[in-house]
N, C-alpha and C positions, 0 to 999 in steps of 0.2 A: 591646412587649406584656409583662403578668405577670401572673403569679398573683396571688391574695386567699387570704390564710388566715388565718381566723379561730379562733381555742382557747379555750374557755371564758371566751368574751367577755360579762360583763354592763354592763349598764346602769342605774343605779338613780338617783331624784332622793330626796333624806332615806331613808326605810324603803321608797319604794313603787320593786322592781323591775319595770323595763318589758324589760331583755332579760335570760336568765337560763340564762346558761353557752351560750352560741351556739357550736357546733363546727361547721365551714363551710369547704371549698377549692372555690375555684371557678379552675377552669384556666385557665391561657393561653389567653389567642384565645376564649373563652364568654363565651354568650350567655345570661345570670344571670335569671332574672324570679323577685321574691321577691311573692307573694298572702298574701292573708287577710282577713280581716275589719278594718273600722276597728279600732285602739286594741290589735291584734295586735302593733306594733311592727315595723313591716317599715322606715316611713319612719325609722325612729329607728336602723335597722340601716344602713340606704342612711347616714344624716349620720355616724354612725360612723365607717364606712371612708371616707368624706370628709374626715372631722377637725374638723368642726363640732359634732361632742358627743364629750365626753374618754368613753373606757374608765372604768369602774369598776374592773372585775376582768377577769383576761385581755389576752392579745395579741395582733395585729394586726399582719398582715404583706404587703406590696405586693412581690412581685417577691424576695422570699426577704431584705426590710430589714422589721424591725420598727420598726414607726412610731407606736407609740403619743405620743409624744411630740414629731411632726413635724410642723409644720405643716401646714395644708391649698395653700399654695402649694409644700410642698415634698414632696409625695407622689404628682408624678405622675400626676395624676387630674385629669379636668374633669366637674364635672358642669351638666346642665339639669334646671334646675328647674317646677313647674309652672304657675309665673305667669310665663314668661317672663325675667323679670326685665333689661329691656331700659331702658336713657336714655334717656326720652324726647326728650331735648335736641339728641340726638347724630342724625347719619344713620347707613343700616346699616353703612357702611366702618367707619366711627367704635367704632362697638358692639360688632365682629365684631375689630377691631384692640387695641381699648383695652387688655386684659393682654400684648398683645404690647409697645403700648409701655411699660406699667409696667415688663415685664423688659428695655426698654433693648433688646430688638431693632431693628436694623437696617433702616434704613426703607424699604430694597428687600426684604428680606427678608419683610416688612408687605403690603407692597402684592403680593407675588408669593404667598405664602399666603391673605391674604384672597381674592382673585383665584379661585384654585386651587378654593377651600372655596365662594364664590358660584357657582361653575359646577356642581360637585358636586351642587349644592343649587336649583338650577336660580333663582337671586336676583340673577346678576348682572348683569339689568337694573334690577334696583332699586336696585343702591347707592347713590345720594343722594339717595332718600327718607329720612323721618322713619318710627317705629314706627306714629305715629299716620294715616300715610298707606297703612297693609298690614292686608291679612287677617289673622285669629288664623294660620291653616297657613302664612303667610310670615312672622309673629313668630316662630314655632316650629323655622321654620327660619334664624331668626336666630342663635336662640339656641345651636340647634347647631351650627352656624357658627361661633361664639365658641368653643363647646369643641372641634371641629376646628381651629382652626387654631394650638391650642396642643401638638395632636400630642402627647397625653396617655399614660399605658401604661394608662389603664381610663377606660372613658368611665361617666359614674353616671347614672342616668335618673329623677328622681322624677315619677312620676305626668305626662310631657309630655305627654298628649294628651287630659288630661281635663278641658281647657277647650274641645276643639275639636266640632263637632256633627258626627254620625254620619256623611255622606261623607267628611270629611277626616278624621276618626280612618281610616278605611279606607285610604286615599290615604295616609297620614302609617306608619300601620304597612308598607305595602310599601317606604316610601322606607327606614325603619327594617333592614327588613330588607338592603333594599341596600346598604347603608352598613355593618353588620357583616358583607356578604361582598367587599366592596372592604377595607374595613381590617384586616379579620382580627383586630381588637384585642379585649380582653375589656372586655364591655359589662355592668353589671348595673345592671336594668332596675325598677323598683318599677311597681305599678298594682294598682287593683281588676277590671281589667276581664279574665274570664277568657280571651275569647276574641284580645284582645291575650298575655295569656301562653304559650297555648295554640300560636299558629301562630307566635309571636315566637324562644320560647326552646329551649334546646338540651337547657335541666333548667330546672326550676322547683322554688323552695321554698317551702312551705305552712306557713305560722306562724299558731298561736295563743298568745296569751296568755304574748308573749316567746319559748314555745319552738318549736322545728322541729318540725312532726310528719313530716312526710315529704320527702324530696327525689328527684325523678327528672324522667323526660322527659317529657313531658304524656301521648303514649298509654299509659306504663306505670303515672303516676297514674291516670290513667282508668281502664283496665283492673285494674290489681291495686290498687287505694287502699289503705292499710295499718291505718285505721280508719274510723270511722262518720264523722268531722270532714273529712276527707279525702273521701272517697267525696259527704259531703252537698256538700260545698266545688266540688270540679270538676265539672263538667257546666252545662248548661243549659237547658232547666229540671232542677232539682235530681232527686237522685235521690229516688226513694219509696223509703221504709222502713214496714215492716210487721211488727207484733208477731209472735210464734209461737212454738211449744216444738217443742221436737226429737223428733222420734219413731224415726226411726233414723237414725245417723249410723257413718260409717267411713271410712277414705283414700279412696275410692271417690265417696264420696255423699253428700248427707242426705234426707232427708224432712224436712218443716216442717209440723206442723198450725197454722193460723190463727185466730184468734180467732173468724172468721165460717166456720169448721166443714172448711172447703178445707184440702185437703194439697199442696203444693207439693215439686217435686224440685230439685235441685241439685248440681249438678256442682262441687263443694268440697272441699277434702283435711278432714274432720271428725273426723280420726282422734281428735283431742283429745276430742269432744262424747260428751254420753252422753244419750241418751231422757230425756224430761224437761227439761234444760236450757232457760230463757229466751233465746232468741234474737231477731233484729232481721233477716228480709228484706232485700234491698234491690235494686232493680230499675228501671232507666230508664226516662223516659218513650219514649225511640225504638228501647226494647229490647221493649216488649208488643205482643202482636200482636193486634190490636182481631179481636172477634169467632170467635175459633178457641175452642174450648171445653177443649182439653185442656191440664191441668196449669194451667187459669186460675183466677183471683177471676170470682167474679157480682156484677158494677158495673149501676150505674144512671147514665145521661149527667145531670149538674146544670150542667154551661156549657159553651159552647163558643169556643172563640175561634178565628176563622180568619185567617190571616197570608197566604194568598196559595196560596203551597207547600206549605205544610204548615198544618194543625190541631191545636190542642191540646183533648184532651177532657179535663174535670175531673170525676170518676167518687167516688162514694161505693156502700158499700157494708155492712151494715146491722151487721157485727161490728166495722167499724173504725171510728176515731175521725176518722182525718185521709183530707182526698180525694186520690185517685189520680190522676196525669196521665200521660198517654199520648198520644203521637205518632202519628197516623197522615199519609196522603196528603191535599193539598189540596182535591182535588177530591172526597174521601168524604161520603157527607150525613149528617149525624149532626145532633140534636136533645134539646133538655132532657126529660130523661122516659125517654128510650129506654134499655132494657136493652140491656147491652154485654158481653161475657163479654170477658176480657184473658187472654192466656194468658202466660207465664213461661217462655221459653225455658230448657229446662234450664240450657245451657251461658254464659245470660247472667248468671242469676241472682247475687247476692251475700249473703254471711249475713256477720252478725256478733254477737259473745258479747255476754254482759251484761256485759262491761268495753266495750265497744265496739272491740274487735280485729277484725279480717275474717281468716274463713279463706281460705287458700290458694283461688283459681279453680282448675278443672282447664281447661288449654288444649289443646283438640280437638288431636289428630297434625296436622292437615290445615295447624291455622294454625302451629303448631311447626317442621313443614317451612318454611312460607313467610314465617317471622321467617327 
């Protein structure tokens, strides 16, 4: 196992930088998930510390060796990729063996790892199939197959489960997970997919636009996001943001009047804000509480969508521009037309300045105790 440290690491091709001074430790034995939006550079940081695209600027260090300059067979690392990247020629022994025998291992030593890693993996009745005689979820387990049983000190994950369809992504994430609490090794993990980051990782980093905006553990993302990118970025469905100016603000509180005439409270340290200040709301869809009238917005139902378990209402409202979504229970009747009042839990609320910075949440004594 080792660390990753990264120090004002870029990346540029001619003029146009894609990573831009990346300061980054990811610890021994962790479980890395890097997010963001397409063309954020996450997969370009993942080939990085691979060693498939050179450093610009900055260093790079695996297990306390700087490696900018070291190959990608000689850093320790295996990664899977998202097209599997498998021979079709070959059977899975073959596929799962092949850089064992480039480095001239031992051909007991071959057959008793591959062996080892097909069990792990639950494939080793399939060994002398062909790729093209397996599911995508048993290529996929090929392929990490192949970087197990090179017994790497960082295993690299680009995007592996974003060819598979929605059971087996499910199925594919718990094996994911078992497999970094049997090897204890440091994993770092790429995807779009947040709800793969979310339950996968141990910290997750949030990049735009080359840079980090945030790094922590999904509920602290969640809960404290450190700007409006972050805050819009995690959750699902997104968070609402809503215009407003500050009416009174202190360490204590704010007030927020709304465009469509409502005042809204908030449990926020504001010590910074002063009356008058442009702010930005921000509030979950499974943080409003449909129909309670205090401290809410006066919404109008325009669709609804039900899933089952739950419903999403999507709510407009005659001072705001963009519709509100809110969370209720499955079973609730709601309909297009219907007046909705939403209420704004104090203590769930979110504001953020006109840089797009979020202030401090206040966290109730209640949940402070039970962190």
């Amino acid at each position: 196992m080792a660390e990753v440290k990264l120090s004002g690491v870029s990346k540029a091709y001619g003029d146009v930088k894609i990573l831009k001074g990346i300061d980054l430790l990811i610890r021994d034995g962790e479980f890395m998930v890097f997010v963001g939006p397409s063309g954020c550079g996450k997969s370009t940081l993942l080939r990085t510390i691979a060693g498939l695209e050179e450093i610009t600027e900055g260093t790079l260090s695996i297990g306390g060796r700087v490696v900018n300059e070291v190959p990608p067979a000689e850093r320790g690392i295996s990664m899977v990729f998202q097209s599997y990247a498998l021979y079709p020629h070959m059977n899975l022994f073959d596929n799962m063996a092949f850089g064992l025998k480039l480095a001239k291992v031992p051909k007991a030593e071959i057959e008793s790892a591959v062996t080892q890693a097909a069990k792990i993996l639950h494939i080793d009745h399939l060994l002398q199939r062909k790729p093209k005689d397996l599911s995508g979820g048993q290529r996929q387990r090929v392929a990490i197959g192949r970087a197990i049983v090179r017994k790497p000190e960082v295993f690299l994950f680009d995007e592996p489960l974003s060819n598979l369809d929605t059971a087996l992504r499910v199925k594919m994430r718990y094996e994911f997970a078992k497999l970094h609490e049997q090897f204890k090794t440091t994993m770092v993990y790429v995807t779009h997919d947040q709800v793969e980051a979310m339950t996968l990782a141990d910290r997750i980093v949030v990049l735009q636009a080359g840079h980090i905006e945030q790094v922590g553990a999904p509920l602290e993302l969640y809960e404290q996001p450190c700007n409006l990118f972050v805050a819009g970025f995690i959750g699902s469905p997104g968070m609402n943001f809503i215009d407003g100016t500050v009416v009174e603000a202190s360490a204590a509180g704010a007030v927020v009047k709304l465009r469509g005439g409502e005042t809204i409270r908030c449990a926020v340290n504001a010590a910074n804000a002063e009356p008058g200040d442009d702010v930005k709301l921000g509030v979950r869809p499974e943080h409003l509480r449909a129909g309670v009238a205090d401290n809410a917005l006066a919404t109008t139902v325009t669709f609804v969508e039900s899933l089952g378990s739950m419903t999403y209402a999507y709510c407009s409202n005659p001072g705001l521009d963009d519709v509100i979504t809110c969370a209720v229970e499955g079973d609730r009747p709601l309909s297009a037309g219907q007046a909705l009042p939403l209420a704004v839990p104090v203590e769930k609320a979110y504001l953020f300045d006109s840089q797009g910075r979020a202030f401090q949440r206040l966290v109730p004594a209640a949940q402070r105790h039970a962190a």
